[in-house]
C-alpha positions in Angstrom: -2.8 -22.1 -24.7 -3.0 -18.2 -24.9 -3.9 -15.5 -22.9 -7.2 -15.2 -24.4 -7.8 -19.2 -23.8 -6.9 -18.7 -20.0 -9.1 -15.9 -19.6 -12.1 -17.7 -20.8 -11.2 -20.4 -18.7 -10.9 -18.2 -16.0 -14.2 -16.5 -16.6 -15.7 -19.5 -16.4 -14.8 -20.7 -12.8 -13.8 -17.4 -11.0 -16.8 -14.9 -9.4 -17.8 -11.8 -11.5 -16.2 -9.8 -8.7 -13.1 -11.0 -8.5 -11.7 -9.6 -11.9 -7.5 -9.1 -13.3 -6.7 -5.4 -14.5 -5.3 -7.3 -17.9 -5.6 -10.9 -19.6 -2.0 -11.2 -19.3 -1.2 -15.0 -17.3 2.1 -14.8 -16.2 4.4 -17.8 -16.1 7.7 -16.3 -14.7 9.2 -13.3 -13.5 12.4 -11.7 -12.4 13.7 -8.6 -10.7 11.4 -6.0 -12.7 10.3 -8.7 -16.0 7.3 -10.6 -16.3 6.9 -13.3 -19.4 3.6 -14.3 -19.9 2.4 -18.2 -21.1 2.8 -16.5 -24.7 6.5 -15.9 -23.8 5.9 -12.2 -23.9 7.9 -10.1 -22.1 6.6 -7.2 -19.7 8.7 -4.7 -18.0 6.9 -4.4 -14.7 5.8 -0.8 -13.1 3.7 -2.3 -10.7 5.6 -4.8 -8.1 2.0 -7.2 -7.3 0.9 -3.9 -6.3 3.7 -2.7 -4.2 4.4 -6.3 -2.9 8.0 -7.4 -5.0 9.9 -4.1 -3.6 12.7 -6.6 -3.5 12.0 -7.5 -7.2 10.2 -11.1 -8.4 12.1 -13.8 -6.6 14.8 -12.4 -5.5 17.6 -15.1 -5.0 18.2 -14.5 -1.3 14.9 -15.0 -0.5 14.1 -17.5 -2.8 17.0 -20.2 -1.2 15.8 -19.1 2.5 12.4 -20.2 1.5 13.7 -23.7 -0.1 15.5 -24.3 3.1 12.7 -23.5 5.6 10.1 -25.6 3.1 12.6 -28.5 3.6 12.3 -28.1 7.7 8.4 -27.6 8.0 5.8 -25.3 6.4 3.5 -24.9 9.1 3.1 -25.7 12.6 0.7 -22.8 14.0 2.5 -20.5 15.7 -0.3 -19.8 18.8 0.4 -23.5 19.2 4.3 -24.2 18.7 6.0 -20.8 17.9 9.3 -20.6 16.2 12.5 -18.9 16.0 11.9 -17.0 13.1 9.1 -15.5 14.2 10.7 -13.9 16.8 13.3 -13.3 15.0 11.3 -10.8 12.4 9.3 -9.2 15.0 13.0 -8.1 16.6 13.9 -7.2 13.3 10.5 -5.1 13.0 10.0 -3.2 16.0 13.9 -2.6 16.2 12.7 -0.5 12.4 9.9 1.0 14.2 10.1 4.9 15.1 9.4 4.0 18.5 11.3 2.1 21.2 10.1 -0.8 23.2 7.6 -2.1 20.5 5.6 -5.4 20.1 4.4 -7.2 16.6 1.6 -9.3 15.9 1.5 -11.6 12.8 -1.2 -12.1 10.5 -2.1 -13.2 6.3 -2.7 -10.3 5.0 -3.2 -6.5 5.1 -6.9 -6.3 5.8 -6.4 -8.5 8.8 -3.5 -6.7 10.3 -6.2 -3.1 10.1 -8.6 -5.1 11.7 -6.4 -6.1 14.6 -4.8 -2.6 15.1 -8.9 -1.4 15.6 -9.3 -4.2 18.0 -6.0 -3.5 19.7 -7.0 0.4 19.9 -10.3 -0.4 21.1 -8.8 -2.5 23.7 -6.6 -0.1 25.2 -9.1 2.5 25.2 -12.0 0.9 25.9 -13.6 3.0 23.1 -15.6 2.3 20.4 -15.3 5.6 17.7 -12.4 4.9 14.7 -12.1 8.4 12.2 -10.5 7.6 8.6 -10.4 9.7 5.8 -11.8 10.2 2.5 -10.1 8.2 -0.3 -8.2 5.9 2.0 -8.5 2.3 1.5 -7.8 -0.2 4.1 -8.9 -3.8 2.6 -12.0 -5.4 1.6 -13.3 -7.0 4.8 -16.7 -5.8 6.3 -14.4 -3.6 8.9 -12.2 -2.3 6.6 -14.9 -1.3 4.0 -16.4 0.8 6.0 -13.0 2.5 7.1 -12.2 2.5 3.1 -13.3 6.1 1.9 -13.9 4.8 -1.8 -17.4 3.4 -2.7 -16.6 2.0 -6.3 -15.8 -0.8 -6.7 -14.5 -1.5 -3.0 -18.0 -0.7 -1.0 -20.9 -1.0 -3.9 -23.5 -3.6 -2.9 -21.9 -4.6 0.4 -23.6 -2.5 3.1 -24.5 -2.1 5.9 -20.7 -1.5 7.4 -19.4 -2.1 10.8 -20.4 1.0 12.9 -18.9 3.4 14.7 -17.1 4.7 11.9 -16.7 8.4 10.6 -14.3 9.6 7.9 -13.0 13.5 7.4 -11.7 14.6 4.2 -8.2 13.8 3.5 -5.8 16.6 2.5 -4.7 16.4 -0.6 -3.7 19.6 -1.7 -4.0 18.8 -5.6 -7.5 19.0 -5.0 -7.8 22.1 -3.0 -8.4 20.6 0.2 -5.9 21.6 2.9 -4.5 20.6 6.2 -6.5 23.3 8.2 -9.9 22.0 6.2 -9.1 18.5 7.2 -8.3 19.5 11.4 -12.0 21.8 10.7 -13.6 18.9 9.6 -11.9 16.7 12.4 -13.1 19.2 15.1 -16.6 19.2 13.5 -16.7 15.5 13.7 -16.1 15.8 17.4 -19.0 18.5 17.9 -21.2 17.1 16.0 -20.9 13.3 15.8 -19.0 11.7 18.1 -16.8 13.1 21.1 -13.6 13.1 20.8 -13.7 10.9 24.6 -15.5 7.8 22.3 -13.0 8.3 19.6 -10.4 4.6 19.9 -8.3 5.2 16.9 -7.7 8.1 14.0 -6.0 5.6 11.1 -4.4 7.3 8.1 -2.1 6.3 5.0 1.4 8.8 4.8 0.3 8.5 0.8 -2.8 7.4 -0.1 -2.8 4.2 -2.0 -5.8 3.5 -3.7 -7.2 6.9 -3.1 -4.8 8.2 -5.9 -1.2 8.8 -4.1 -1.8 12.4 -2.4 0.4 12.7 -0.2 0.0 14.3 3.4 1.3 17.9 3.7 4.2 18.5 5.5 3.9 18.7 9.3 0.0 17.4 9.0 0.9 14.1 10.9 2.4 15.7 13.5 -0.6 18.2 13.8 -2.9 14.7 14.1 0.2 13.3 16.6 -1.0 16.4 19.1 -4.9 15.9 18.3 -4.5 12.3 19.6 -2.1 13.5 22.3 -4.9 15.6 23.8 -7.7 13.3 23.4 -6.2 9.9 24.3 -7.0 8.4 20.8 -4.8 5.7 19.4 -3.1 7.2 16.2 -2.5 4.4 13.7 -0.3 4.9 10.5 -1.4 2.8 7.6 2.1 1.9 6.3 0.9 -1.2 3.9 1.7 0.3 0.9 4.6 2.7 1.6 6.3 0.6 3.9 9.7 -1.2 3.3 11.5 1.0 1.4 9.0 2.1 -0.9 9.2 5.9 -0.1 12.9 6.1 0.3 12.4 5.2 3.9 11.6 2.3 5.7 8.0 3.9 7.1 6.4 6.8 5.4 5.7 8.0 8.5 9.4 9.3 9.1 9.6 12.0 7.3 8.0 13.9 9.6 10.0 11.9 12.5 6.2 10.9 13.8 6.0 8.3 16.3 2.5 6.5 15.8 1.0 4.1 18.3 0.6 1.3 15.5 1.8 0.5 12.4 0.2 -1.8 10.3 2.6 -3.5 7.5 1.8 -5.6 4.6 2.5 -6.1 0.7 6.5 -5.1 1.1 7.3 -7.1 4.1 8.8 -10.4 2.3 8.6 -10.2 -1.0 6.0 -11.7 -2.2 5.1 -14.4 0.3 1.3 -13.8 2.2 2.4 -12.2 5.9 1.4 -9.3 7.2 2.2 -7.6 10.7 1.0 -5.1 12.9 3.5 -3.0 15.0 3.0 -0.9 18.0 3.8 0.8 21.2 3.9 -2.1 23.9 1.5 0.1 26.3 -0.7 0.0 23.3 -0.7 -3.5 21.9 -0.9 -5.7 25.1 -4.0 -4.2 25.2 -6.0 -7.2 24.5 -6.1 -10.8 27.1 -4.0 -13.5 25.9 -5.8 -15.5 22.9 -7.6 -12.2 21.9 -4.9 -12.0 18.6 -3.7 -14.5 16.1 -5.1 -16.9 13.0 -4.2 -20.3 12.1 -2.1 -18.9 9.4 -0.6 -15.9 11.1 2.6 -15.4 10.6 3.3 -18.3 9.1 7.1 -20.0 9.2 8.0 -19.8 4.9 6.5 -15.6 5.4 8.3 -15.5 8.5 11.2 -16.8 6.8 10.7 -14.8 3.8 10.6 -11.7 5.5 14.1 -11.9 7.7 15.5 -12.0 3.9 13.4 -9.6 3.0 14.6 -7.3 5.4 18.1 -8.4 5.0 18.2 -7.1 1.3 16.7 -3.8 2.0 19.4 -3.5 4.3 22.2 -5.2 2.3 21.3 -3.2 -1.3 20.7 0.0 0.3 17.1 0.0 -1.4 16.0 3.0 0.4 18.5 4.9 -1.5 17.8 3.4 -4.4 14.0 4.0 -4.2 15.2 7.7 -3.9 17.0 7.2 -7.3 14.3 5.4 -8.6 11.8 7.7 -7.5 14.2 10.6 -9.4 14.3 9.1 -12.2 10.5 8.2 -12.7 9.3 12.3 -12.1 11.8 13.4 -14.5 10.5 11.5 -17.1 7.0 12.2 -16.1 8.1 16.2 -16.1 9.0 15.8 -19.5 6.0 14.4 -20.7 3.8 16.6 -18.7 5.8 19.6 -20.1 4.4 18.3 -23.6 1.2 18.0 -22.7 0.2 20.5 -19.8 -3.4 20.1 -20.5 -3.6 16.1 -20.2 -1.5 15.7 -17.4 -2.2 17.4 -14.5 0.2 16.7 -11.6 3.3 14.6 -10.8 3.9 13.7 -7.4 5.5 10.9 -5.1 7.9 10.3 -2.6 10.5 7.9 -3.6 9.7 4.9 -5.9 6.0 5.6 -5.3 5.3 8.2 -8.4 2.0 9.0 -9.6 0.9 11.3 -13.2 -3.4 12.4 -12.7 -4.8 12.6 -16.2 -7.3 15.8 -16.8 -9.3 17.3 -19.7 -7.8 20.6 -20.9 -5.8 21.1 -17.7 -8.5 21.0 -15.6 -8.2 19.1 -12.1 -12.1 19.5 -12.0 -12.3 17.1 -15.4 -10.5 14.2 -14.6 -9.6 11.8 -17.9 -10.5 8.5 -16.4 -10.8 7.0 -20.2 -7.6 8.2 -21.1 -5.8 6.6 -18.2 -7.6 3.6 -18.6 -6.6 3.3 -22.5 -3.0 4.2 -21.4 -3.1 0.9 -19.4 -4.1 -1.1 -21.9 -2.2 0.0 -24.4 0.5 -0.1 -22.4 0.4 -4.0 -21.5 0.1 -4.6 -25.4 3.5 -2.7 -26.3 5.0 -4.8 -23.1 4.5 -2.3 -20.2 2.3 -3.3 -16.7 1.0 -0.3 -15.5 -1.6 0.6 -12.6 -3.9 3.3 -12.1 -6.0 4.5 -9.0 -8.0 7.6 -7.3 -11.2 8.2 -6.6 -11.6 9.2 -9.7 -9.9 6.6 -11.5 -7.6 9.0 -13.5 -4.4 8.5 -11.5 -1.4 6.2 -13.3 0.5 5.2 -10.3 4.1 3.8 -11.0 5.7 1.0 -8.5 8.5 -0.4 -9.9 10.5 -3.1 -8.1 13.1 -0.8 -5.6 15.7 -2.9 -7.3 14.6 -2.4 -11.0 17.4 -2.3 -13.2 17.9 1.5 -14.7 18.1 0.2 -18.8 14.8 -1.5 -17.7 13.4 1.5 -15.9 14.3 4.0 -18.9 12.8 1.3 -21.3 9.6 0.8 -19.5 9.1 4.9 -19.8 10.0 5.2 -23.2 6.9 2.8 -24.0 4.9 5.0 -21.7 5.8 8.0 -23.1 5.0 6.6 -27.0 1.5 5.3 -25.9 0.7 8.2 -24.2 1.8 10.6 -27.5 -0.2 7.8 -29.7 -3.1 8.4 -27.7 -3.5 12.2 -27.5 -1.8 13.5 -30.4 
C-alpha cells in the first residue's frame, strides 16, 4: 500500500483534529534516516519534534529496552517502585543546576507542566501562574490556557483554567525587549493580580512552538530576582531544549540560572513516552503523599530507556556535538539568507536548535507563512522532513538528531537550499 492509501485510511478512522504535517508513513528509521512504506528515504531535520536527540533507535538504548521488556513492562511504580526509577531521578537531579533536588515521573510533557503548577501552588499556597506570549506548554485544559498561541492549540476549546495571565515574551526579532516584558510584568501586578497571589512565573529558555526566539541575555536572571522578591515559584520549561539540544544539558545554564522546577520531556529517553519534572526539594515536597503520580508515570521500559539515554549524551559528548551541529546548520542558513535578504529574515538558535523566519520583501512586519509552508512540502517530496512554527507560522525550525551524521546533515541542506531557490526564484 502507499502513502496516499494509508492516509485515506487514516482519514477515515482518526478525529479531524488530530492531523500529520505530511502523508509520509514511516516504517523504519535510523540515527537521522526515515524510509517510508514506499521505501523512500528521508533525511530527518526534525527528531519526533525534538524527541530522537539520541537519533532513531539508537543501539544502546534499544538492547536496554529488550532486556527490561524481558523482566517486566509495568508494575506501577506508586504501587511497587523499582530500581531504575531511582536510578534516573539520581541521574537527573545530579544534571540539575541546583543541589539537593527531587523528580517526579510522569507520560508526557503536558502532564509534567501540570504538576510543576500543582507543586508551585502547593508550596505557596497561591493560586496566580504568569506565562508569556507565544509559549506553548501542551494541549491539556491547564496547559492551553498557559499556551500563549490561539491557532490551532486554543481555537474552540475555551473556557481555560483560571487564574492565568500571560506578558509578552521578549523576543527581540520582533521588537519587543527585556525591559517591555519586566513593564508588562510589573503592570500585571498593578493591575491584575498582586504579585502576593502570584504561585509560579513558567517560561521556555527558547520558545518552541512560539517560533524559537530566544530569551535575551541576562533576562532569566532579571525574572530569578522578580521571583526572589515576591516568593513566586520560577519554573523553566526545558521540554524542548533539554538534553543536549542547546549545547547544554538545560537551556537554562547559560545564564548559570537556578530555577525552582524544571519540567523535562521529548529528549529524556529517546523516544520512549516519560516525562519528569525536577525541582528544588523545599519546593517539590510541597504536596501530601499521593498528591503526585499516574498509573503510567514513569514507567520501567521509559525509566529504562532514559538511564541509556542519559548515558549516551554523556558517552558521545552530544552537547559538543549539538554545538557543531548547531554551527554547521546557521552557516548554511547564512548563506542562503545572504542570497535572498528579502525572503529570509533572521537566523537564530542556540546549538542544534536553529531556526530561518520567512518575510515578504524583508519585512519582519510581513511574515511569508505560504512560503514556509510550500518549503515543507516540497521538501518532504525531494526526501527532506522539515518543521516549521511561530505565531505566525513563518518560522522553519531545524532539529536534527544531536548525533546526525555530517554527510547527512550537509545533504539534507543542500535539498533545502534547492527547494527554497525553486521556490522564489
Amino acid at each position: 500500500m502507499t502513502n496516499s492509501d494509508w492516509q485515506q485510511r487514516k482519514n477515515q478512522v482518526f478525529a479531524r483534529g488530530m492531523g500529520n504535517l505530511l502523508p509520509v508513513f514511516v516504517q523504519r528509521a535510523r540515527n537521522a534516516e526515515v524510509w517510508d512504506v514506499e521505501g523512500n528515504r528521508y533525511i530527518d531535520f526534525a527528531a519526533g519534534i525534538a524527541v530522537v536527540n539520541t537519533g532513531h533507535s539508537h543501539p544502546d538504548i534499544v538492547k536496554a529496552v529488550q532486556e527490561q521488556l524481558e523482566n517486566f513492562s509495568h508494575t506501577c511504580i506508586m504501587v511497587t517502585p523499582y530500581t531504575s526509577a531511582v536510578e534516573l531521578a539520581e541521574r537527573l537531579t545530579a544534571a540539575a543546576p541546583f543541589e539537593n533536588g527531587r523528580a517526579v515521573f510522569v507520560s508526557t510533557g503536558a502532564e509534567a507542566v501540570e504538576n510543576a503548577v500543582k507543586i508551585a501552588r502547593a508550596h505557596t499556597g497561591r493560586p496566580g501562574v504568569i506565562a508569556f506570549g507565544g509559549g506553548f506548554h501542551g494541549r491539556t485544559n491547564l496547559c492551553m490556557g498557559l499556551t500563549g498561541k490561539v491557532v490551532p492549540y486554543k481555537k474552540g476549546f475555551g473556557p481555560f483554567t483560571p487564574e492565568i495571565y500571560h506578558v509578552p515574551f521578549p523576543a527581540e526579532y520582533l521588537g519587543i525587549s527585556a525591559e517591555d516584558s519586566l513593564e508588562a510584568l510589573d503592570q500585571l501586578f498593578k493591575n491584575d493580580i498582586e504579585a502576593s497571589r502570584v504561585a509560579a512565573i513558567i517560561i521556555e529558555p527558547i520558545q518552541g512552538e512560539g517560533g524559537f526566539y530566544p530569551v535575551p541575555d541576562g533576562f532569566l536572571g532579571r525574572l530569578r530576582e522578580v521571583c526572589d522578591r515576591h516568593g513566586i515559584v520560577f519554573i523553566c520549561d526545558e521540554i524542548q531544549t533539554g538534553f543536549g539540544r542547546t549545547g547544554r544539558m538545560f537551556a537554562c545554564e547559560y545564564e548559570d540560572v537556578q530555577p525552582d522546577i524544571i519540567t523535562l520531556a521529548k529528549g529524556i529517553a529517546g523516544g520512549f513516552p516519560i516525562a519528569a519534572v525536577i525541582g528544588k526539594a523545599e519546593v517539590m515536597d510541597g504536596p501530601d503523599p499521593g498528591g503526585l503520580g499516574g498509573t503510567y508515570a514513569g514507567s520501567p521500559l521509559g525509566c529504562t530507556a532514559g538511564l541509556a539515554a542519559m548515558k549516551v549524551i554523556e558517552n558521545e559528548g552530544l552537547c559538543q556535538r549539538a554545538l557543531e551541529v548547531g554551527e554547521r546548520l546557521k552557516t548554511g542558513l547564512k548563506q542562503l539568507q545572504a542570497k535572498y535578504p528579502e525572503r529570509i529574515g533572521d537566523i537564530r538558535g542556540k546549538g542544534a536548535m536553529v531556526a530561518m523566519e520567512l518575510v515578504k520583501h524583508g519585512d519582519v512586519n510581513q511574515p511569508d507563512a505560504e512560503l514556509t509552508k510550500a518549503l515543507v512540502s516540497r521538501a518532504a517530496g525531494k526526501g527532506l522532513m522539515l518543521l516549521s512554527c511561530g505565531v505566525r507560522s513563518n518560522v522553519i525550525r531545524i532539529l536534527t538528531p544531536l548525533t546526525i551524521p555530517m554527510e547527512h546533515l550537509d545533504e539534507g541542506m543542500g535539498i533545502l537550499h534547492e527547494q527554497f531557490e525553486a521556490l522564489v526564484s
